[in-house]
RORO-482210 format. One record per residue (C-alpha): y, x, z. Coordinates in pm, whole numbers, plus 32768, in hexadecimal, padded with zeros to 4 digits. Example, Ala and Ser with C-alpha at 12.3 -4.5 7.8 and 13.67 -1.06 7.14 Angstrom:
<pts>
7E3E84CE830C;7F96855782CA;
</pts>
This chain:
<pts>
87FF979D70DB;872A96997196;86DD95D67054;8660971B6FD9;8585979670DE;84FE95FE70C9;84B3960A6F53;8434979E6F64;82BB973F6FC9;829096186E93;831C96D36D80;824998186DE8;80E6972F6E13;8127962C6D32;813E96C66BC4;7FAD97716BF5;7EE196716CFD;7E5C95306C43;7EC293EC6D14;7E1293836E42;7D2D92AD6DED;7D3D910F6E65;7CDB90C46F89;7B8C8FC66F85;7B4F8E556F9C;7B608DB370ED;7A1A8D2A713F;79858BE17137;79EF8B217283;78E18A987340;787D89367324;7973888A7422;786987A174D9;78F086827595;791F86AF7719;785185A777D1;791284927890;796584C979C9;78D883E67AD3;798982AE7B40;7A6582DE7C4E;79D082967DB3;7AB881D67EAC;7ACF82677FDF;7BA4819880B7;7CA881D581BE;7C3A82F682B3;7BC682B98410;7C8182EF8521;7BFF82ED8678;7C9C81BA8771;7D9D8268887D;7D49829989A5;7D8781A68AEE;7EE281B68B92;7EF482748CC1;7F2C81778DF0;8069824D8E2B;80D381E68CCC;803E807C8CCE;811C80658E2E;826A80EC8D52;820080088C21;81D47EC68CEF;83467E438D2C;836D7E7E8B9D;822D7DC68B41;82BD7C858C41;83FC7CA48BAF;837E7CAB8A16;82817B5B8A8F;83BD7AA98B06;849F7AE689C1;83817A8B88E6;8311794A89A0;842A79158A50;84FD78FE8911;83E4780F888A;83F37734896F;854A770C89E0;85DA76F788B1;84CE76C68783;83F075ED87F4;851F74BC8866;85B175098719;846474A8865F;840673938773;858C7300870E;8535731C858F;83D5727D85A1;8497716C865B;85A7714A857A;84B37161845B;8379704884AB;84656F8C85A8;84046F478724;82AB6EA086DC;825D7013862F;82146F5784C5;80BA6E7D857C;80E16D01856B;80AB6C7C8696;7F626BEB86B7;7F516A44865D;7F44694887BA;7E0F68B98800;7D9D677A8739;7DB5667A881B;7C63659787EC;7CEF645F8827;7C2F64068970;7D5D64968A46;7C8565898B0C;7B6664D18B41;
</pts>
């Protein structure tokens, strides 16, 4: 019954109406036109940022012990126990006259210090 109420409308128009005519041509497209190039790109660099602001004195009073304490790690570790180690290898390296030759004695002229 549906495949008869589906065909119903075809068979009834399409025996007296001529076919619908074609549809037309597409137009023409445009002329595609090249895009300019785009401009080189511009370097900006790293954004600013504004310097912090000053410790407090409350804060630089908190802060101190920490700062002592970081300055005798860094130079204290330096030189207690760096700076012998490369003293020992320069020694052991150029020997105890540190690689100079020690200068010649002075010519004696003959005239025994006179």
């Amino acid at each position: 019954m549906l495949a008869a109420m589906l065909a119903a409308p075809g068979l009834a128009r399409g025996a007296d109406e001529p076919p619908a005519p074609p549809y037309p041509p597409y137009p023409v497209p445009p002329p595609v036109r090249p895009a300019p190039a785009p401009p080189p790109p511009r370097y900006v660099g790293p954004p600013r940022v504004a310097p912090p602001p000053p410790l407090s004195p409350v804060m630089r009073v908190i802060y101190a012990p920490f700062y002592v304490a970081g300055l005798v790690v860094r130079y204290g570790v330096y030189y207690v126990i760096v700076a012998p180690l490369e003293v020992f290898g320069r020694a052991i390296d150029y020997g105890v006259n540190g690689g100079v030759e020690p200068p010649p004695p002075p010519h004696d002229r003959g005239d025994n210090g006179q």
